[in-house]
Steps between C-alpha positions, in 0.01 A plus 500: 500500500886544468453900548320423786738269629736755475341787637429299813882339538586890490272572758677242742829630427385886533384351862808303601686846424320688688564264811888581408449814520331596749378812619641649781727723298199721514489583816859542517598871655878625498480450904420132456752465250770684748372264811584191237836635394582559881375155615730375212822686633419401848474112415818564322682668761390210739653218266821742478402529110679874501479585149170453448406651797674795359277442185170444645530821768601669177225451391274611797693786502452633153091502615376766680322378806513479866794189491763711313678653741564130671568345177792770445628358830473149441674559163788650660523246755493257211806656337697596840482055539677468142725783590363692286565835686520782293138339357352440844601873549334613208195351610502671825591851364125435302331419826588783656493741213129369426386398830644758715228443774456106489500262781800322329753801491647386919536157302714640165675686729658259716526292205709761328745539807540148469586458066680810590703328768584164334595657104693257360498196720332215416133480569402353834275179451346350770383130478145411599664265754669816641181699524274214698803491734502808544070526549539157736801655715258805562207297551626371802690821640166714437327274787827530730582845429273712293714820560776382335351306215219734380764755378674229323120375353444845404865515288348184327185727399719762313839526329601205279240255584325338239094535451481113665735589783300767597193326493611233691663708753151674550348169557731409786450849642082433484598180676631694783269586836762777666310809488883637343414276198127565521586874494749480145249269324237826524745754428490307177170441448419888569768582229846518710656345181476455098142389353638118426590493880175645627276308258661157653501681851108505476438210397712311770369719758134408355626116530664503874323767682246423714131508341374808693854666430504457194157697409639785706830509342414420164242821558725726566740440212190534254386852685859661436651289154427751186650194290209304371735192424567528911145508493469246345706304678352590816145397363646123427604486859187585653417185294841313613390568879148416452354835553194531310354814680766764344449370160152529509547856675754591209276310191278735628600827562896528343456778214697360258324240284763284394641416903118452603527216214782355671327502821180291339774266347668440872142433631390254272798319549391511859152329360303846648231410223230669693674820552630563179065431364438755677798700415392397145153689527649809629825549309469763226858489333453210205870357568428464813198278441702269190743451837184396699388261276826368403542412867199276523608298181849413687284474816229250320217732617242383217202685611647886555624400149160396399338830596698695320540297218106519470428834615763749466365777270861570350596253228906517583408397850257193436778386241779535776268262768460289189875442448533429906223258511745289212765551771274403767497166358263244368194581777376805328527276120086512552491875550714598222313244257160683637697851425566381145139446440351800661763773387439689217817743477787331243787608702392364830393147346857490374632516859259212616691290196829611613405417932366184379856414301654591847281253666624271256115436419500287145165359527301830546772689237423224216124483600501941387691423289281254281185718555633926514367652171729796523835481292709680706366300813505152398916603333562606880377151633717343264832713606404386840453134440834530277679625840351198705661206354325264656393143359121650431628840380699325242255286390240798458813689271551205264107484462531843343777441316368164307186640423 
């Protein structure tokens, strides 16, 4: 009794360490971990946290991927705000040196002249007080004279200006109806700037332009970007402006597997359920159809989910629409009990035990777990119960451990 005892409180533990742990580390790429250590400078820069922007664009720098070349600008910037200049510079010199052709060398430029300009006087900080009164001053001169304040706007877009400065100053521009304003917010979107800039360019175009507008615009910086994070980001404004048409068009006809993806994600956001069956049926690349069926679960389509959970010749596949029907919530608890029963491979029995842990199912996770023969099985019930901790889960676990 006592060995058993302890074999079983193991068990728990082993369980309640794996919910600490996790498992997304393994689908961590080194592009993913770039986008985090940018996200983390950015957030930095924005609560004027210089040094560790300087650490965490650093960091995004030392990866190569398609950020690099903006996080050895927003490094610099970082320093040139500590007056750091000879660093800043140093930065720079790398951005050009590696990135001859980048979108960001107009920026490091003018950012140069300027470190260049100021060596050795004091860094110039700007409150956040000053920068809204600036953004509020221009607000109102944009409606009473555009010509005058839209070159002013666009020296807010460049030079010095932090990350939130220029994102803000884009949103007053997208507020804007003068075809003067209209006419800078595309140059951005179409690329008449840095990536950052364009990225936020799309999606407040996406936001402000008018529905029919928007599909046409939005279509014409996907036909001539090469850069799939532009891509990207033009594929979550089709969804921003409500334009399910292009995405389907895209989810099914874009070449490159991982962007048609994004598309199905953007559509079943959008709650296009139907399409993205049929999509389902037709779609070849296998990525593609974990995306599919990963959109139902968030979209709480049980019966897409059912079908392929059921029928699906290929194992991974069923197991995916398995784990979506846990995140589907507790209306498809019935189907995945019934897919317990009736599935015979190991593998995709443990992802029913998993979904139904997600669902935060107890009474059908206790109920296999009392009658599953199999070892391994009935051990993976237990981990999930021992993740649950709810009152009945609990119960169940000190069952097994005074027996």
């Amino acid at each position: 009794m006592t060995t058993h005892r302890r074999r079983t409180g193991m068990l728990v533990l082993l369980g309640l360490a794996l919910a600490a742990s996790g498992t997304a580390a393994a689908d961590e790429t080194p592009a993913r971990r770039q986008a985090e250590h940018y996200t983390a400078g950015t957030e930095a820069l924005d609560e004027r946290r210089y040094a560790r922007a300087v650490e965490a664009f650093a960091a995004a720098a030392r990866i190569a991927g398609p950020r690099q070349d903006g996080a050895l600008y927003w490094k610099a910037w970082a320093h040139s705000r500590q007056g750091q200049g000879a660093e800043a510079l140093q930065a720079l010199a790398e951005l050009q040196r590696a990135h001859p052709q980048s979108r960001w060398i107009g920026d490091a430029r003018a950012l140069e002249v300027e470190i260049r300009g100021t060596a050795g006087a004091a860094p110039r900080v700007e409150s956040e007080e000053d920068e809204e009164l600036k953004l509020l001053a221009l607000n109102s001169l944009i409606d009473a004279d555009p010509k005058t304040a839209l070159p002013l706007l666009r020296k807010l877009l460049t030079g010095r200006s932090s990350p939130q400065m220029r994102e803000r100053a884009l949103f007053v521009l997208s507020q804007q109806q003068a075809p003067e304003a209209r006419a800078m917010l595309r140059e951005i979107a179409t690329g008449g700037a840095n990536p950052d800039l364009q990225r936020d360019a799309i999606r407040f175009l996406a936001m402000h332009a008018g529905r029919k507008d928007a599909g046409a615009e939005l279509s014409a910086i996907y036909a001539q970007a090469r850069d799939p994070e532009i891509r990207q980001a033009v594929l979550e404004g089709f969804m921003l402006a409500g334009q399910r048409a292009p995405l389907l068009e895209l989810a099914r006809k874009e070449a490159d597997p991982g962007l048609r993806g994004i598309a199905v994600r953007q559509l079943g956001l959008m709650g296009a359920h139907a399409e993205l069956q049929a999509l389902y049926r037709s779609e070849t690349a296998i990525e593609v159809r974990e995306e599919i069926l990963q959109a139902f679960g968030i979209g709480g389509a049980i019966e897409p989910l059912a079908e392929a959970a059921r029928s699906d010749p290929n194992p991974e596949l069923r197991a995916v629409a398995i784990r979506s029907l846990g995140i589907a919530g507790r209306r498809g608890g019935p189907l995945l009990e019934a897919l317990y029963a009736s599935e015979r491979v190991a593998e995709v029995r443990t992802e029913v035990l998993r979904a139904l842990m997600i669902q935060q199912n107890d009474t059908a996770l206790i109920a296999i777990a009392r009658a599953e023969k199999d070892p391994a099985l009935k051990q993976e019930a237990v981990r999930a119960l021992g993740l649950l901790r709810t009152p009945a889960a609990r119960a169940y676990l000190l069952e097994l451990i005074e027996k």
